[in-house]
C-alpha positions as CSV (number, residue, x, y, z in Angstrom):
1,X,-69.9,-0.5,46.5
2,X,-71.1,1.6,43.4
3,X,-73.8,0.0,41.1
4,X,-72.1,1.7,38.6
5,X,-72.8,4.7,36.9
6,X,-76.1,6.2,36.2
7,X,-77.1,9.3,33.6
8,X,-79.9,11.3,33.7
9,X,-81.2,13.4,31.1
10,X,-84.3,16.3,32.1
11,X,-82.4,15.8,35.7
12,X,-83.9,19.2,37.3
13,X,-87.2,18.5,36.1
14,X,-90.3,17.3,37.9
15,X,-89.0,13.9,37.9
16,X,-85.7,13.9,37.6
17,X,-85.0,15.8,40.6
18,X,-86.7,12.9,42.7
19,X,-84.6,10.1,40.2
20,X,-81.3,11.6,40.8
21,X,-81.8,11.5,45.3
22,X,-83.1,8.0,44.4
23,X,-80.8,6.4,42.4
24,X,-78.2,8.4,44.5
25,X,-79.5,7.0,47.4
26,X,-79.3,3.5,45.9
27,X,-75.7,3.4,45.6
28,X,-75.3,4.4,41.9
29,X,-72.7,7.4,40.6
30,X,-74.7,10.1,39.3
31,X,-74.6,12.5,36.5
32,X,-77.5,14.8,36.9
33,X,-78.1,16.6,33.1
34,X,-80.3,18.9,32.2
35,X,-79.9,22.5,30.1
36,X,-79.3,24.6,32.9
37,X,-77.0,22.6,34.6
38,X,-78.5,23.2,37.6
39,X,-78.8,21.0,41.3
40,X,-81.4,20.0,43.5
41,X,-81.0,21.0,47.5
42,X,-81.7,17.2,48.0
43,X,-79.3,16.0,45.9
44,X,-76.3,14.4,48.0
45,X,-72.6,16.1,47.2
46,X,-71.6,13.4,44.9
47,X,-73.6,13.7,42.1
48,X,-72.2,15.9,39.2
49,X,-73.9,18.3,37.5
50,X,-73.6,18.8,33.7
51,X,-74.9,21.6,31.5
52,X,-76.1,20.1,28.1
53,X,-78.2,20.8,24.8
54,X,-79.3,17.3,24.0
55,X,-80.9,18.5,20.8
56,X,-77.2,20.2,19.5
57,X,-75.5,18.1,17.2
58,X,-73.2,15.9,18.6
59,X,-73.2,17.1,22.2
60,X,-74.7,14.4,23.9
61,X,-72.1,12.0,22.5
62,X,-69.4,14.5,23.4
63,X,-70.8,14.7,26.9
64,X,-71.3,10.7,27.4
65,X,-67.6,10.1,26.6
66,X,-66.9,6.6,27.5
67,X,-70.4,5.8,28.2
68,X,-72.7,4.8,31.3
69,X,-74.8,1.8,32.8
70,X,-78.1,3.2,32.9
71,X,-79.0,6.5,30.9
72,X,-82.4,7.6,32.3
73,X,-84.7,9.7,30.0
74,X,-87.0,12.3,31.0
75,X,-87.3,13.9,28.1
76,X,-87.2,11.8,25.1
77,X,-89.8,12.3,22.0
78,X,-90.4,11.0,19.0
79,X,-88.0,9.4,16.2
80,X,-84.9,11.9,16.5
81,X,-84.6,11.1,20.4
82,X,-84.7,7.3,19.6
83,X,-82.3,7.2,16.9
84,X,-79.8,9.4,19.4
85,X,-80.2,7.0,21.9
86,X,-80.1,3.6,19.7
87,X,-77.1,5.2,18.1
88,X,-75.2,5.3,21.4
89,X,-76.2,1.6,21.9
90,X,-72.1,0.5,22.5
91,X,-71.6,3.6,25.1
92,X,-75.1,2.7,26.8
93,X,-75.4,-0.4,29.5
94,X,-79.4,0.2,29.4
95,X,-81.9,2.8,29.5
96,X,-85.4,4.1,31.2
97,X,-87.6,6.4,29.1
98,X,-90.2,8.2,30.2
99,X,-93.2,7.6,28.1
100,X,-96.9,8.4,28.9
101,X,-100.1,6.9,28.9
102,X,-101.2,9.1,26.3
103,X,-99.9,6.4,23.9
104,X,-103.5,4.2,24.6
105,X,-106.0,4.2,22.1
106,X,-109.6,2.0,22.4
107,X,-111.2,-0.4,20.4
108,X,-112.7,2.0,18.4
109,X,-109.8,4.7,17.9
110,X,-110.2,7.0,20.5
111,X,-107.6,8.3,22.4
112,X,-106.1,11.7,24.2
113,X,-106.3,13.3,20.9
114,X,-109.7,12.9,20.2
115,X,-111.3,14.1,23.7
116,X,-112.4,17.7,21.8
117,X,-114.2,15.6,19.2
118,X,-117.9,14.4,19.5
119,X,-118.0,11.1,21.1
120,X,-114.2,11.5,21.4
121,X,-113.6,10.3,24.9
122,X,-111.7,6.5,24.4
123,X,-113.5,4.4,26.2
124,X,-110.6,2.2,27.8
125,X,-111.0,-0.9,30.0
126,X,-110.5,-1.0,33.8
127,X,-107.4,-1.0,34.4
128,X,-106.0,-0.5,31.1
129,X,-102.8,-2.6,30.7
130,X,-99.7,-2.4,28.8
131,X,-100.8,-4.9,25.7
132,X,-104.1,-2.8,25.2
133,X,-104.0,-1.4,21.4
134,X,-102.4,2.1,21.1
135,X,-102.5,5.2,18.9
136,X,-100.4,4.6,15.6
137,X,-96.8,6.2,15.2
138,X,-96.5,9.7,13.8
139,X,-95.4,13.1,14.4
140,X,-98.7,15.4,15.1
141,X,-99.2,14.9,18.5
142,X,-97.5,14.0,21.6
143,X,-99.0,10.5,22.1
144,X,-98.1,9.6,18.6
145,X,-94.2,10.8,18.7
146,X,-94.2,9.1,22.1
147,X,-95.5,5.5,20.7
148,X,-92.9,6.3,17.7
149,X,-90.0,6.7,20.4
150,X,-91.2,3.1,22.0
151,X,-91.4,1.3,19.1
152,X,-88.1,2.4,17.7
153,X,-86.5,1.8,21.1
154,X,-88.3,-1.7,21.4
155,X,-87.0,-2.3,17.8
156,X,-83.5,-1.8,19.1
157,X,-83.7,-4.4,22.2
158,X,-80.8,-6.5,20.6
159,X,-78.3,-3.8,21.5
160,X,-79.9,-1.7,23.8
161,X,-82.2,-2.9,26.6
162,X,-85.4,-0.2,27.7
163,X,-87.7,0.2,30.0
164,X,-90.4,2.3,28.8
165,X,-92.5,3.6,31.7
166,X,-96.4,4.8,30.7
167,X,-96.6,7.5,33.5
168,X,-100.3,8.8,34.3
169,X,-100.7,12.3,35.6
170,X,-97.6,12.9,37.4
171,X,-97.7,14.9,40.7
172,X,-95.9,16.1,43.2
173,X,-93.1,19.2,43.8
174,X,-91.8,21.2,40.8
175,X,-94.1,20.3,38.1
176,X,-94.7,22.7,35.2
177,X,-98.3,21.8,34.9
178,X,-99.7,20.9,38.3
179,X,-103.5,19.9,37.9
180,X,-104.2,20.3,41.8
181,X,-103.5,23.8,40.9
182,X,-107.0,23.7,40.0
183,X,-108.4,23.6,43.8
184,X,-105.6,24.8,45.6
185,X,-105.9,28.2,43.9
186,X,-109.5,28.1,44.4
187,X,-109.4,27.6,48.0
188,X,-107.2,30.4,48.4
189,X,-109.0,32.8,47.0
190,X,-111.7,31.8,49.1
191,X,-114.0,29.8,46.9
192,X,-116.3,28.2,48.3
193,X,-118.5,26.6,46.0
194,X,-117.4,24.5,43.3
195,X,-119.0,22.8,40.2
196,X,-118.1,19.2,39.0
197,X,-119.0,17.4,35.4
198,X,-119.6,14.1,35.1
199,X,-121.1,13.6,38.9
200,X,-117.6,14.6,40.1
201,X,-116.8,10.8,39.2
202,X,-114.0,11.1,36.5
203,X,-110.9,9.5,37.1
204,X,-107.4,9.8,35.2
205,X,-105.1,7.9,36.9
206,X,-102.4,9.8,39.1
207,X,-98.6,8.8,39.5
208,X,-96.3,10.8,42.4
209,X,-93.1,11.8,41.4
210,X,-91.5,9.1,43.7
211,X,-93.3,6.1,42.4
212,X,-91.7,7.0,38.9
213,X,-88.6,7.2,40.8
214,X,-88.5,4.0,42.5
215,X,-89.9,2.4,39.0
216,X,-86.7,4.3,37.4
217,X,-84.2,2.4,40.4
218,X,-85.9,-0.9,40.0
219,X,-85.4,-1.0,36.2
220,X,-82.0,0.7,36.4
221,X,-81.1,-2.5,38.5
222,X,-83.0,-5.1,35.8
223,X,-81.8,-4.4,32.6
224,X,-84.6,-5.4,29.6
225,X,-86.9,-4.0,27.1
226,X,-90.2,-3.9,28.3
227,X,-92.9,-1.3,28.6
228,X,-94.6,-1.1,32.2
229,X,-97.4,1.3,33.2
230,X,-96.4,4.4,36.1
231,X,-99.1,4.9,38.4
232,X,-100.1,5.0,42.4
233,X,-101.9,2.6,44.4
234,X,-105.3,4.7,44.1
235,X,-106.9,6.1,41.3
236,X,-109.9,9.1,43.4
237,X,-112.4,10.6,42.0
238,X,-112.1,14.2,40.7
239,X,-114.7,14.2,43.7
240,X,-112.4,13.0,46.0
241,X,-109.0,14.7,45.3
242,X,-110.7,17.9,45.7
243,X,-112.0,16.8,49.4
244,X,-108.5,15.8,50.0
245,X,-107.2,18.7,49.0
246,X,-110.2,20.7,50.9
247,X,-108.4,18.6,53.8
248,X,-105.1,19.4,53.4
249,X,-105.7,23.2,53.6
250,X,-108.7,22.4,56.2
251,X,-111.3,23.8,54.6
252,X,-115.0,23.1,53.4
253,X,-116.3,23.8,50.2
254,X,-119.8,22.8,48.5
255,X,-119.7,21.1,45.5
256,X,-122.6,21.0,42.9
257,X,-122.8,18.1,40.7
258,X,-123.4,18.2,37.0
259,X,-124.7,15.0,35.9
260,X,-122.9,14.8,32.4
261,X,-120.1,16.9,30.2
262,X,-119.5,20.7,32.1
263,X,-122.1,22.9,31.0
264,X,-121.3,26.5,28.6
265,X,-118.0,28.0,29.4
266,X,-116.3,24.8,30.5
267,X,-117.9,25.0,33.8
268,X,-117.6,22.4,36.0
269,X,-114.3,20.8,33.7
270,X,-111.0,20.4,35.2
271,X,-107.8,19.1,34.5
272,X,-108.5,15.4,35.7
273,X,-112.4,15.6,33.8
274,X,-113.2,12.5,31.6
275,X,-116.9,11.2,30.7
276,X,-115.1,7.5,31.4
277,X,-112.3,6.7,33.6
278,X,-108.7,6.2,33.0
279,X,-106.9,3.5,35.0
280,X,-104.0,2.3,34.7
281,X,-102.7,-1.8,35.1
282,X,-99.3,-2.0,37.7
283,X,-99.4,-5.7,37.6
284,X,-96.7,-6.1,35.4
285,X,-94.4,-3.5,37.4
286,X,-95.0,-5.9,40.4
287,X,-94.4,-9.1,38.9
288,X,-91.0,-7.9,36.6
289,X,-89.6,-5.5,38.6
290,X,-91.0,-6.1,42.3
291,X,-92.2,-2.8,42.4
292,X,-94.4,-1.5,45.8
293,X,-95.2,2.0,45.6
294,X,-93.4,4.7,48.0
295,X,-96.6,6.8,48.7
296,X,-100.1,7.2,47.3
297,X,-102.0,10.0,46.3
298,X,-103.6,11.3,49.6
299,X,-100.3,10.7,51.6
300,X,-98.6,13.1,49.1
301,X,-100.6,16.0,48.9
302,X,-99.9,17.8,51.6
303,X,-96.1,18.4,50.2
304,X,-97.4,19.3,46.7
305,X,-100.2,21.6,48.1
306,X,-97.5,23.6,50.4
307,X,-95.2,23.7,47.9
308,X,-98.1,25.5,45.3
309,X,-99.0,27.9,48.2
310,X,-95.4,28.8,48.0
311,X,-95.3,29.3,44.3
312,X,-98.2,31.1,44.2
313,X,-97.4,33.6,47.2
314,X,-98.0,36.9,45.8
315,X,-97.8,35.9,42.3
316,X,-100.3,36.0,39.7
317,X,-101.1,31.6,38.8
318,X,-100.1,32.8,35.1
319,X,-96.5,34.0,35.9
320,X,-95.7,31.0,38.1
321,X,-96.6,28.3,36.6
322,X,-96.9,29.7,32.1
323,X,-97.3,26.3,30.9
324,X,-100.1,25.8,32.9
325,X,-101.7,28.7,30.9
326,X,-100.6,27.5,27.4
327,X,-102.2,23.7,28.8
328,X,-105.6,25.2,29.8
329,X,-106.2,28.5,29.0
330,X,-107.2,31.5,30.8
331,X,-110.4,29.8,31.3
332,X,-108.9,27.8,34.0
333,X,-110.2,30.0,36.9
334,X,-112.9,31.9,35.3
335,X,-114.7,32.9,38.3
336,X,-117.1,35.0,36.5
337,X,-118.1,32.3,34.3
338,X,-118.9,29.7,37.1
339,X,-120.8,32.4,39.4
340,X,-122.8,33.2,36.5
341,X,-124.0,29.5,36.0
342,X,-124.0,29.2,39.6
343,X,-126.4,32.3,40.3
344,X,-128.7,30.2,37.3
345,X,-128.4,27.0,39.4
346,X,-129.6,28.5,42.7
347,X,-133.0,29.7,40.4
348,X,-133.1,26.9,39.5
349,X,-132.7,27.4,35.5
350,X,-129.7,25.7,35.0
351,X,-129.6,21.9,34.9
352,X,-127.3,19.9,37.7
């Protein structure tokens, strides 16, 4: 028996494609949307594909015709999104919207968007939960059009129940950005050395693609407004996902530790580097929605690290993965740069 019927929006991207096999799997009629129209190998025959420009007037209204259960949102952001979605209220059952954790702010102001700024790293409790203060609604940036889309959508609860999940750094197969890009690629260009700020102890919070997933069936199942952190059962160490990922490939690599931010050139910063840690709260997704996770960080990597070999395989890292490069900048693997403060270290005239 049918759950009824479920519509995804972003449903070939990172998540999506892991939404669609789960809710799938979970006995609900699919429509997998996304621009291309495209499919997923995993998906099962029934689900239908639909090609759709969600930003062309009028075509997602055309598209939805009588309406759904659950519309699930990948790719919602910002005020125009919410008013398209809160304006199909009578055609909607309930939703799920992706959101991000790049919505928190601290207690003095800080937040994601003020990490390039002196003293800018927020300074968030451990874990952070969902009622801590966040950034304040706006346009500029991509936290502030994401807290806009919540508190529209939240605003709209009378007619159109939401979950809003606060994903941490996704992982997992078929992301755009991939932050374990950053050892993987190191490894197999035969690094062996590798330099870590902050004592190799930062920590921003990770979420696999199939924890968002199960969070995205849950809610799909209990209807409500709400806003729920997305994250695994772990949060490692910048130290320790590069030895997992040293593991994975089996490898060994030394690491030198720099005590505090990474030194001239951005040595020593990657893509998970924080002077204090980010952790996210999933009590609340356990007590409202009964949510267990499906996998945790470790147990996953060995899937995302094949899968990056693959993309990588004879490809230069800036033609596979583009928004990768327009995230971190060439600087990403600047070997030159490293072995240069590296070569210092070893005489000693450069500070660990």
């Amino acid at each position: 028996m049918s759950n009824g019927h479920a519509w995804v929006l972003g449903a070939t991207g990172q998540i999506g494609r892991v939404a669609v096999q789960a809710l799938a799997a979970d006995g609900w009629e699919v429509t997998a949307v996304s621009r291309g129209g495209g499919r997923d190998e995993r998906w099962a025959d029934g689900v239908r594909s639909v090609a759709l420009d969600r930003d062309e007037a009028g075509a997602l209204a055309t598209a939805l015709g009588d309406g759904c259960d659950v519309l699930i949102d990948m790719v919602a952001y910002g005020e125009q999104h919410a008013r398209q979605l809160t304006g199909l209220a009578d055609r909607i059952g309930s939703a799920v919207v992706i959101s991000s954790g790049a919505v928190y702010e601290d207690d003095r102001g800080r937040s994601f968007d003020t990490q390039g700024e002196p003293d800018g790293a927020p300074l968030y409790p451990v874990p952070i939960p969902e009622t801590q203060a966040t950034v304040a609604p706006a346009d500029a940036t991509y936290g502030t059009r994401k807290i806009r889309l919540e508190q529209d959508l939240l605003a709209a609860g009378g007619t159109l129940p939401v979950t809003l999940l606060r994903a941490g750094a996704i992982h997992g197969r078929h992301c755009r950005s991939p932050r374990e890009l950053y050892f993987v690629k190191r490894l197999l260009d035969g690094r062996r050395r590798r330099v870590l700020a902050y004592n190799g102890t930062s920590r921003f919070h990770p979420v696999h693609v199939s924890n968002v997933a199960e969070l995205i069936r849950l809610a799909a199942r209990q209807p409500g407004s709400r806003v729920l952190n997305a994250a695994d059962p772990q949060a490692p160490t910048v130290a320790e996902i590069a030895s997992a990922i040293d593991g994975v490939l089996g490898r060994e690599t030394e690491t030198v530790l720099v005590a505090g931010a990474p030194p001239e050139g951005g040595v020593g910063e990657t893509p998970w580097s924080s002077a204090h840690p980010i952790v996210y709260d999933m009590t609340a997704a356990a007590k409202e929605l009964g949510y267990r996770p499906v996998t945790g960080y470790a147990e996953s990597l060995p899937e995302t690290v094949e899968w990056l070999a693959g993309q990588l395989d004879g490809r230069d890292w800036r033609d596979a993965f583009p928004a990768m490069l327009r995230a971190y900048g060439e600087g990403l693997f600047d070997y030159a740069a490293e072995d240069a403060w590296l070569e210092r270290y070893d005489r000693g005239t450069s500070a660990p």
